[in-house]
N, C-alpha and C positions, 0 to 999 in steps of 0.2 A: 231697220238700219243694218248692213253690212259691214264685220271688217275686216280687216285682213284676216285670210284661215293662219293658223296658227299649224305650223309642222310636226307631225307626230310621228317620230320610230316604233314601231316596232325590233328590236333585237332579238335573235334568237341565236342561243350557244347548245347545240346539238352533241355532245361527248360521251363517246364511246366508253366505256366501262367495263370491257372484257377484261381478264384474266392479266390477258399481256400485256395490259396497262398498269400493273402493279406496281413497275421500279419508278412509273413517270406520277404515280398520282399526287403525291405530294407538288410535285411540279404544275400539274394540272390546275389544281387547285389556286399555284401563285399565278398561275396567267392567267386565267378567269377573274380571277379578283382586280390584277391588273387591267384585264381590258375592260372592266365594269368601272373601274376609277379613273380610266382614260375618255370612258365614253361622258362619265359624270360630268367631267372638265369642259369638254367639249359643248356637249350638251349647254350646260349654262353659258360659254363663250358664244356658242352660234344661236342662242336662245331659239334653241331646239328640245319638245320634248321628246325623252325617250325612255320606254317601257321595253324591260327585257325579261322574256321567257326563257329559263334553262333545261333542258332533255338532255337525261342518261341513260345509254342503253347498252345491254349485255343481252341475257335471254329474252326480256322485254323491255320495253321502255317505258319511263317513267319523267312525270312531270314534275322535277321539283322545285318550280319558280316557277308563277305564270305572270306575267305582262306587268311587273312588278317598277315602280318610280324607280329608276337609276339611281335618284340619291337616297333611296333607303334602301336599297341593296345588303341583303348578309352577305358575309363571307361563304363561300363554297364547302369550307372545310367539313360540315358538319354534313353535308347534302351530298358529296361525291365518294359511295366507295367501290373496289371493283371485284368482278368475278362473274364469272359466266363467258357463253359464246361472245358473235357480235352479230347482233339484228341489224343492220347497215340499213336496208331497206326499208322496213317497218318502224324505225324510228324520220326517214324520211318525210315517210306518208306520214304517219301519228303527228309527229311536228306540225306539218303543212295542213295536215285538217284541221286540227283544234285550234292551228291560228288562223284560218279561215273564219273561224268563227267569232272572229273577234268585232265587237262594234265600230266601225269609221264613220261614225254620224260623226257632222262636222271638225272641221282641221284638216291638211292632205296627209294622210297618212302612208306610212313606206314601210313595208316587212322587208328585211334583211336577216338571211338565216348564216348561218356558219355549221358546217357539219364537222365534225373532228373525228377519224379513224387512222388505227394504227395496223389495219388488216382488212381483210376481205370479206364481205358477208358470207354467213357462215350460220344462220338461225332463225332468219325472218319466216322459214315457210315452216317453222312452228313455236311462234313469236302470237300472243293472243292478241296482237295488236298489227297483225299481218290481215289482210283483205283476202287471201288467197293461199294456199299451200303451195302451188305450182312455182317453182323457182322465176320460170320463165314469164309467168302469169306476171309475178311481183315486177320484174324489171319494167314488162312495158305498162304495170300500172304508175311508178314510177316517172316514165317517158312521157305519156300522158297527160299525169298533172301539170311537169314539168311544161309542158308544151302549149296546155290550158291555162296556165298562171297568168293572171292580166300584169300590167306595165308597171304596179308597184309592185312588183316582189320581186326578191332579187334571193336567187338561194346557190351558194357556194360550198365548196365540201373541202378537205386539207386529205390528200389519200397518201400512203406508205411510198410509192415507187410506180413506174409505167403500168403494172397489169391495174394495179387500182385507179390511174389516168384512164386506162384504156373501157376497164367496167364501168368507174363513173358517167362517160361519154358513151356508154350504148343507154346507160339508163337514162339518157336527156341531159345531162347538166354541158353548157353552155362551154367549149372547152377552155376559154378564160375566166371562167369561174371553177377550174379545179389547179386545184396546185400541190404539189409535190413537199412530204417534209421528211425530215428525217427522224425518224419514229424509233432509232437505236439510241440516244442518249436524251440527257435534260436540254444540253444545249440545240439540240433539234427543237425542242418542245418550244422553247424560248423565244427561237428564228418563227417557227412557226405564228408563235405570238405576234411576234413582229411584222409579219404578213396580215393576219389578221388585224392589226392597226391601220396600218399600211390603207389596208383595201376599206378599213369602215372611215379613215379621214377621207380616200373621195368620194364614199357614198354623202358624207354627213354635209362635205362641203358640195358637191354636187347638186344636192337638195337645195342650197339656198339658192343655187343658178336654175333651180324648177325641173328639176331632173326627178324621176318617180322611182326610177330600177336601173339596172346596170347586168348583160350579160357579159358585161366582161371587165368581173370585179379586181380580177390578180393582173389584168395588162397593163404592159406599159407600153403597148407598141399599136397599131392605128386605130386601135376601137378607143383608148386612149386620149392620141395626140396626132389629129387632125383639124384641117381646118376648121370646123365647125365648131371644136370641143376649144379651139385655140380665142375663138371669138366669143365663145358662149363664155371664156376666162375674163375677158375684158384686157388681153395681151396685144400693147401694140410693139411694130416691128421697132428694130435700132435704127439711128441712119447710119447708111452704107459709110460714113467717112468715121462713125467710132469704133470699127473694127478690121479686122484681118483674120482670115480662114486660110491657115497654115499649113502643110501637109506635112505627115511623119511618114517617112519613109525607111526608118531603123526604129532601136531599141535607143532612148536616148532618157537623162533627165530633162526637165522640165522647163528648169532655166539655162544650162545648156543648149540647148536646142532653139530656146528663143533667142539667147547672145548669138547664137552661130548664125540665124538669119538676120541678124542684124539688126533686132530691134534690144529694147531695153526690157528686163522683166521685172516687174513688178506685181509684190505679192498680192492673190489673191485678184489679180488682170488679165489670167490665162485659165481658160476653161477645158478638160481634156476631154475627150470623145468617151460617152457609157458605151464602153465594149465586150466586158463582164459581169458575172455579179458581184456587186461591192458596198459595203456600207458607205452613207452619205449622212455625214454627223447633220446635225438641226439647225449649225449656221451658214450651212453653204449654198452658196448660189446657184440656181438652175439655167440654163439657155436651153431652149430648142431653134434647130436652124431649119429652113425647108431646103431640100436634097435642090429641086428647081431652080431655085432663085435664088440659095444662099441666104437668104433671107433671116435674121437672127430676130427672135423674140427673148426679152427675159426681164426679171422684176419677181416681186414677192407671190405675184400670179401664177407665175409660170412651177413655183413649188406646189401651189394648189392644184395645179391641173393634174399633176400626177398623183396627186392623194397625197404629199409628202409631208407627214405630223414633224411636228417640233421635238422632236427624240431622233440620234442617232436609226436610221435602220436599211436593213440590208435590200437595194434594189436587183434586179435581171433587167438587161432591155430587152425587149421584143421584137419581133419584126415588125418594121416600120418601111415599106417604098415610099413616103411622101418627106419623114421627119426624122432628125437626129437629134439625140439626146448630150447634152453637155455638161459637165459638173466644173462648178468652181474648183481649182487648184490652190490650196494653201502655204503646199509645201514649198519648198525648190528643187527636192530629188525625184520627186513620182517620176515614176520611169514608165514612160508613153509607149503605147502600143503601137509597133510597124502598120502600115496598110489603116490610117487614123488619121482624125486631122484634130488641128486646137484651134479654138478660137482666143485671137487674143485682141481685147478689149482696150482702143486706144486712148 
């Protein structure tokens, strides 16, 4: 007798430990915990199981959580402290082997890693958990796995600023699965969290629509939100007569701009164009419009499609040639961006 498989995570929170993590570790510590009691939540709402492994690395790496139930997770405090180089590399590889080893007899099972650095590697080629001495050896062993990995895994990395974009992406990683934080204060640490959410709600919702991996965990622009990803949501379009797609041609408020062309505004009716990065609280609505046809999709689906948890968090849009992005307006003052349009909902 067959029944349904049952969906199994894998998580993996990969954290740097060097020296220079000293003023964030206590912060470290609260977002780990956080996204361990976000995933718990989740986990039981989308009756998903998920076991998570934690790695810390400095001169070497080290395993201090392996594949461990979500809901009986410790706290980190006890398990994270720092000091030493950063093995950037060798906690890659270490990570990825040891969870290779992990048994998927029955249930579809899905590894998702997260790697957390605040610098450059700087130890793996004499790191005892390094494959290789040769700096250069390490990266394309790296590139390799990276490129070997079958269709459930998904591995993403959080880097300091472009040269660590720029390393990550010679050593294989996917470039929407690397993302940029701000590695100078706690509230960086925090954002960073926030992305880390961000990107494990649409792996987690993804999974229920049969999705195994994701190389492009941090996007929100066409590996995202195209037609396929639009269908595979279960989003259908609006009809053309409950709407209007308005052009902003200045710097104007919100309602404003909708009296001056002569319609009526009504709160939370007018959606403005995602032109920057900006947080997007947990009640607001989403549209995507296609660029060709105009064509307006939106509903509770269209938040899922972009990974968007039920917490306040800060998005970027991507480049997109097919699709734009639109956030509910609550206010009456938002002040709309020149060369932008709104959609406003009749």
């Amino acid at each position: 007798m067959s029944g349904t498989q049952n969906y199994i995570n894998h998580v993996a929170l990969v954290l740097d430990a060097s020296s220079s993590m000293s003023h964030l570790s206590r912060t470290v510590v609260e977002v780990a915990d956080q996204q361990i009691e976000y995933l718990a939540r989740r986990s039981r709402e989308l009756d998903q199981e998920t076991r998570v492994t934690v790695y810390v690395f400095a001169d070497k790496v080290e395993c201090v959580i392996y594949d461990k139930d979500v809901l009986r997770m410790p706290s980190l405090k006890q398990l994270y402290r720092v000091g030493g180089m950063t093995a950037l590399l060798a906690a890659a590889l270490k990570s990825q082997r040891e969870l290779a080893q992990t048994a998927q007899l029955y249930g579809d099972h899905s590894f998702l890693t997260f790697i957390l650095t605040d610098g450059q590697e700087n130890a793996s080629h004499r790191c005892p958990d390094a494959p290789a001495r040769d700096p250069r050896e390490l990266v394309e062993a790296v590139a390799e796995m990276i490129k070997t990995q079958e269709d459930n895994w998904t591995l993403a990395v959080l880097v300091p600023d472009q040269m660590g974009r720029r390393e990550a992406m010679q050593c294989g990683f996917p470039k929407d699965n690397v993302a940029i934080w701000d590695a100078t204060s706690t509230q960086g640490l925090e954002e960073a969290g926030q992305v880390i959410q961000l990107a494990t709600e649409k792996f987690m919702v993804g999974r229920t629509k049969g999705i195994r991996g994701s190389r492009a965990v941090f996007s929100m622009g066409a590996e995202a939100v195209n037609k396929d990803t639009i269908e595979a949501a279960g989003l259908t379009p609006v009809s053309p007569s409950e709407y209007q797609l308005l052009t902003v041609d200045r710097e104007a408020a919100i309602r404003d701009w909708v009296v001056e062309l002569g319609h009526t505004y009504r709160t939370g009716g007018a959606f403005y164009q995602l032109s920057k990065s900006e947080k997007i609280q947990a009640r607001k609505q989403i549209a995507v419009v296609e660029k060709k046809t105009d064509r307006v999709y939106t509903g509770p689906e269209a938040r899922a499609l972009l990974g968007l948890p039920d917490v306040e968090v800060r998005v970027k849009p991507d480049h997109n040639d097919d699709f734009t992005i639109f956030v509910q307006s609550t206010s009456v003052n938002r002040k709309l961006v020149p060369n932008t349009r709104l959609l406003l909902m009749l």
